[in-house]
N, C-alpha and C positions, 0 to 999 in steps of 0.2 A: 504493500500500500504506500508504503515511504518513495517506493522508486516510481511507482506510476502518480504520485503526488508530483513530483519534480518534473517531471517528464512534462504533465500537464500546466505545471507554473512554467515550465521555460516554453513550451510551444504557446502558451498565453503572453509573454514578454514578450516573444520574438513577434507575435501579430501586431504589441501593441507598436513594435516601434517601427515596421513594416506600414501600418494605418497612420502614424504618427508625421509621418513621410511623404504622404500623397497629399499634391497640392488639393487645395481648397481656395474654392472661389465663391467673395461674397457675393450677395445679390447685385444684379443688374440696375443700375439707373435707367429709371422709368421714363425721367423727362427728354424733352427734343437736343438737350447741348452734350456735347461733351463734356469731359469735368478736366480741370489742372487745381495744381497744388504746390502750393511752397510751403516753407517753413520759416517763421521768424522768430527773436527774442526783441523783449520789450522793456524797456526798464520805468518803471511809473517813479521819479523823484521826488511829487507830491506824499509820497509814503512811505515809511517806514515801515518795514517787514514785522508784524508781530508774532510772525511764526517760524522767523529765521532762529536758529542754535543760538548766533552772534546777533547782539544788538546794535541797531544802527545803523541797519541795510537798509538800502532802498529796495522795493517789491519788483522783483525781475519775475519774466514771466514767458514762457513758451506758449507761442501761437500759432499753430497749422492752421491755413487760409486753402479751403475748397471755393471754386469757382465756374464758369460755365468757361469752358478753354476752348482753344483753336490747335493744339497738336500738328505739325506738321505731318507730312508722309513717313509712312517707318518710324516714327517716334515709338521709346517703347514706355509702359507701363510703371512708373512710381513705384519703388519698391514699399512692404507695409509698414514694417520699421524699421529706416535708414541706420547706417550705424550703431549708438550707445542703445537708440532707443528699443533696439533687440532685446537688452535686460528685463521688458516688461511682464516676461515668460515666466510663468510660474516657478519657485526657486528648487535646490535641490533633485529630488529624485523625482517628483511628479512633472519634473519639466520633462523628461521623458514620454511621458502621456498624454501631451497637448502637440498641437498641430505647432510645425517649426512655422515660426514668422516669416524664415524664407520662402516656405510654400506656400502664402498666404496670400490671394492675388486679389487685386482694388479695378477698380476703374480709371484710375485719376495717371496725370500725365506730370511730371514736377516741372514745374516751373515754365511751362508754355503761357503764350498771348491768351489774353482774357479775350472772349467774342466781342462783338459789336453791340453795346446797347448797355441801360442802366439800372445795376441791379439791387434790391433792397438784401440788407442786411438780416444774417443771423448769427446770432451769438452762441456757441453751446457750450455748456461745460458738463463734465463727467460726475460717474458715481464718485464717493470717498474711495480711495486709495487708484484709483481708475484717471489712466490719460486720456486726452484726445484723439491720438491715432485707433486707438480702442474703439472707437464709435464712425469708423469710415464708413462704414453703409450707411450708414443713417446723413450724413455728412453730404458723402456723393449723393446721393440721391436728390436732394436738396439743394445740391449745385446747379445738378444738369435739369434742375426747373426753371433754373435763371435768377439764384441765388450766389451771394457770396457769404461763405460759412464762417467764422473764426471759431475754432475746437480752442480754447484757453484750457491747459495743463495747471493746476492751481499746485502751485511750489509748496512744499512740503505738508502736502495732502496728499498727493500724487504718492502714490509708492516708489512712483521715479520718475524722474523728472530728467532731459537734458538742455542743461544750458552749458554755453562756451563750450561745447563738446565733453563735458562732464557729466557725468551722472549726478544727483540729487535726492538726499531718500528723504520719504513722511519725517517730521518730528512728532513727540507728542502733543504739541500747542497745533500741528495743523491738523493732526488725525487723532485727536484724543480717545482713549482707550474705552470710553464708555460708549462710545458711539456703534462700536464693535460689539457691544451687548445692552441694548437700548432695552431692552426687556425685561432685563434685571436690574438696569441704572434705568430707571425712564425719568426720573429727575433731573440727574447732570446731564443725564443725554439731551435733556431739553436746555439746558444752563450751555452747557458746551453748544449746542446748534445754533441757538440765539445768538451768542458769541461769534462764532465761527461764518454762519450764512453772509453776515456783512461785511466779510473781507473776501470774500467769495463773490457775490456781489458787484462789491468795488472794483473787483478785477473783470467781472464783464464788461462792466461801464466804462473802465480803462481800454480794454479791446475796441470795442465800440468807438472810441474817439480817436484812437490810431487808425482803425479802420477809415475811420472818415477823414482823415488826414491823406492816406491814401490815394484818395481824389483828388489832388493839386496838384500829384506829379509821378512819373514813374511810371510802369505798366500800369497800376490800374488806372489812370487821372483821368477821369469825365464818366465813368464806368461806374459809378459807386453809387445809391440812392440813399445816405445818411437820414430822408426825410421819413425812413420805414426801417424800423428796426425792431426785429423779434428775439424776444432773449427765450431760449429753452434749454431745457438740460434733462438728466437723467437721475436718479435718486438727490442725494444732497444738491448736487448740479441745478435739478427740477427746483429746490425750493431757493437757490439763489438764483434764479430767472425768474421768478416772482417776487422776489425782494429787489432785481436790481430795474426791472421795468416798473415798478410803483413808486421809482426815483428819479425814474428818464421821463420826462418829456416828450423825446421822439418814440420810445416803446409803444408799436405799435400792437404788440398784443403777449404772450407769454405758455407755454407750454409747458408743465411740470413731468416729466415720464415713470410715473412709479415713484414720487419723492414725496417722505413726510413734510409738512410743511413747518419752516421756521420762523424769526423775527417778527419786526413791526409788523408785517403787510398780512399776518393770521392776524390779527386785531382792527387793521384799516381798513383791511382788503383793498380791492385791487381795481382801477377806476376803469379798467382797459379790457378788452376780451381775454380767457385765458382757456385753456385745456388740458383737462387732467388725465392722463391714461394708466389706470391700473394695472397689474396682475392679478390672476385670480387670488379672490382674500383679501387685496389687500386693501387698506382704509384712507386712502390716498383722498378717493372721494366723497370720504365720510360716512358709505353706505357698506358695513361690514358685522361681523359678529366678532369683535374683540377677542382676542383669547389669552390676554395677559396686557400687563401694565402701558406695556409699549404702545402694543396695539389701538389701547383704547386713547393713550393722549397721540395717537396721530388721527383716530377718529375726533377726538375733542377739537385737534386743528383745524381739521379740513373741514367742519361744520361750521367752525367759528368765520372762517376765511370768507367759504362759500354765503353765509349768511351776509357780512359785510361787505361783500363785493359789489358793484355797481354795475361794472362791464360787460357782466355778462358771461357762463360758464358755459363748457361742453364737458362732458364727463363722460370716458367708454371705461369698461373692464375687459381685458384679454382673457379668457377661460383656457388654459391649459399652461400659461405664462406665468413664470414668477421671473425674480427680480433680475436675475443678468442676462434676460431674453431681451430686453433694450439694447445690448450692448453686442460688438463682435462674438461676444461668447455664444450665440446660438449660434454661429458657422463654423466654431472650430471643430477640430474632434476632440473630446477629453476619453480617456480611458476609463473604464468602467467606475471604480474606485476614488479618480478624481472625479468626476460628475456627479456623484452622487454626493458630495461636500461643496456643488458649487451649483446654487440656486436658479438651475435652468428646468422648466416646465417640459411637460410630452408632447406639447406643440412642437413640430417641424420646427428647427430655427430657425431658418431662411424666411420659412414663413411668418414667425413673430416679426420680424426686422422688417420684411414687408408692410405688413399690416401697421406696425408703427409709422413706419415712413409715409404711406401712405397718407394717415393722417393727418402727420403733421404735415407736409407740404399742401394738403387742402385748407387747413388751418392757416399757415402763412400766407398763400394765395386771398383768400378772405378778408385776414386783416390787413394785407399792406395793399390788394391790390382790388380789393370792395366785390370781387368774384364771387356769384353767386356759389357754394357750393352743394349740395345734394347729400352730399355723402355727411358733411357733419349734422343735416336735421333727419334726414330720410331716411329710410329702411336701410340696411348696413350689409352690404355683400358678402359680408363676412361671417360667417356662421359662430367665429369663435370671440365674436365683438358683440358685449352686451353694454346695450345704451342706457347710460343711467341720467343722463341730463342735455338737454341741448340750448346754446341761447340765453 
């Protein structure tokens, strides 16, 4: 039994890293443009790092910019994480059981001519310990509708981050430890989120103004519509795209992906259109069956929120989604063992990533560009999208 145990553990290893190997390609960008892509760092001198190790940094900040591109002939494909930013691989011996980043294939073209014509802004920023490159589908996709994206990497929240071609890991002041178990701390975890969301936040709102700077000169200059700008994101991401568009001015509407909600704007609410998209269960929208502390103060937010809001709500729930089905993690492969420690639903992946995308680029169509659209009040093609609010 000892020897056909071994026998079956290694012809089991040997498949995982065989499957481990074979490219994977994310979803398809649905809209009419091509997508390009650069990479920038940003340094906001108006701020001082609160989350830096050393005090008295100014807040530097890595921003991958998706766009509708022009690619020449034979151009080839954006690699999915250039250099350092490979580290984002799960560590140790499970990185063995996740799809290599080199086989990881995008849509986006680096660094080619923006198309012709003027595009409104999105802002998106990631779950807690999660980059920007991490959400390419969701990203491209939203490009090639004729958006320009800014993915903002929030410095050490990030599990890694690269600036100056270094690596950067989380601190505790950017990814506190309670946050990691909201269920059993749901107090600090709300103490730390409060905290934490409005420098999160601010770093939208700092992308957002580089971005529109942009426009005066260089590739993108005449190409930028700074007068529509949609902040959304993905778990904590989601509730600082609600906190940082109920400070802008031009925030033309706001998108939360499966994110409890933090700060001021669960108390002001929110004066601008926003859309909330769950996973199954979860209380993002307010409309759940709590089943511990956590649970219920993110139900307590999202009622508070939706209650004071002005603007105007859509609220869907994915049924078979949980929480890193927003994120590249429904395309990769994990091995048996790692997947089942990493919060991805029995929905198809591809298929979550879709269904999300989908959304939200009808959403942003909507609010920047007054499109009628169908799919956010009308019957839902989706079998696995239950509409809990529209409007």
């Amino acid at each position: 039994m000892a020897l056909t145990l071994v026998v079956v553990l290694s012809g089991y290893v040997g498949y995982v890293a065989i499957r481990a190997a074979q490219p994977v390609t994310l979803p398809a960008p649905t809209g009419p443009y091509q997508v390009g892509r650069t990479i920038v760092e940003w340094t906001d001198s108006t701020r001082t790092d609160p989350l830096a190790p050393q005090p008295g940094k100014p807040r530097e900040l890595s921003v991958w910019l998706w766009y509708p591109g022009v690619p020449a002939p034979g151009a080839q494909r954006a690699p999915y994480t250039p250099g350092a930013w490979a580290g984002l691989h799960l560590s140790g011996p499970a990185r063995l059981g996740e799809t290599g980043f080199t086989e990881v294939r995008g849509h986006s073209f680096a660094d080619v001519p923006i198309a012709t014509g003027r595009f409104p802004v999105v802002v998106l920023e990631p779950g807690m310990g999660l980059a920007a490159p991490q959400y390419t589908a969701l990203a491209e996709d939203l490009a090639s509708h004729g958006y320009l994206v800014a993915g903002v990497t929030p410095t050490y929240s990030a599990n890694l981050t690269v600036l100056n071609g270094q690596t950067v890991s989380a601190t505790e002041a950017g990814k506190p430890a309670a946050t990691d178990a909201a269920n059993e701390h749901a107090g600090q975890a709300q103490a730390d989120g409060d905290r934490l969301v409005g420098v999160w936040a601010d770093d939208a709102r700092f992308a957002a103004t580089e971005v529109t700077a942009l426009s005066t000169s260089g590739r993108f200059a005449g190409h930028i519509n700074a007068g529509a700008i949609v902040y959304a994101g993905h778990s904590f991401g989601g509730a600082a795209a609600l906190e940082a568009c109920r400070t802008d001015p031009q925030c033309a509407g706001a998108a939360d992906l499966d994110g409890t909600q933090y700060g001021t704007v669960v108390h002001t609410g929110l004066a601008k259109p926003m859309m909330l998209i769950g996973s199954q269960n979860s209380c993002i929208t307010g409309t759940c069956q709590p089943a511990d502390a956590g649970e219920q103060a993110g139900q307590d937010s999202a009622r508070t929120l939706l209650a004071a809001s002005t603007g105007g709500a859509w609220c869907y729930q994915i049924t078979g989604a949980e929480h890193f089905n927003f994120s590249d993690y429904g395309g990769y492969y994990l091995a048996a063992p790692i997947r089942s420690q990493v919060p991805l639903g029995p929905i198809d992946g591809t298929e979550a990533l879709t269904i999300a995308g989908t959304y939200l680029a009808a959403f942003t169509d909507h609010v920047t560009q007054g499109r009628p659209e169908p799919l956010l009040t009308g019957p839902t093609p989706y079998p696995q999208v239950h509409v809990q609010h529209t409007g």
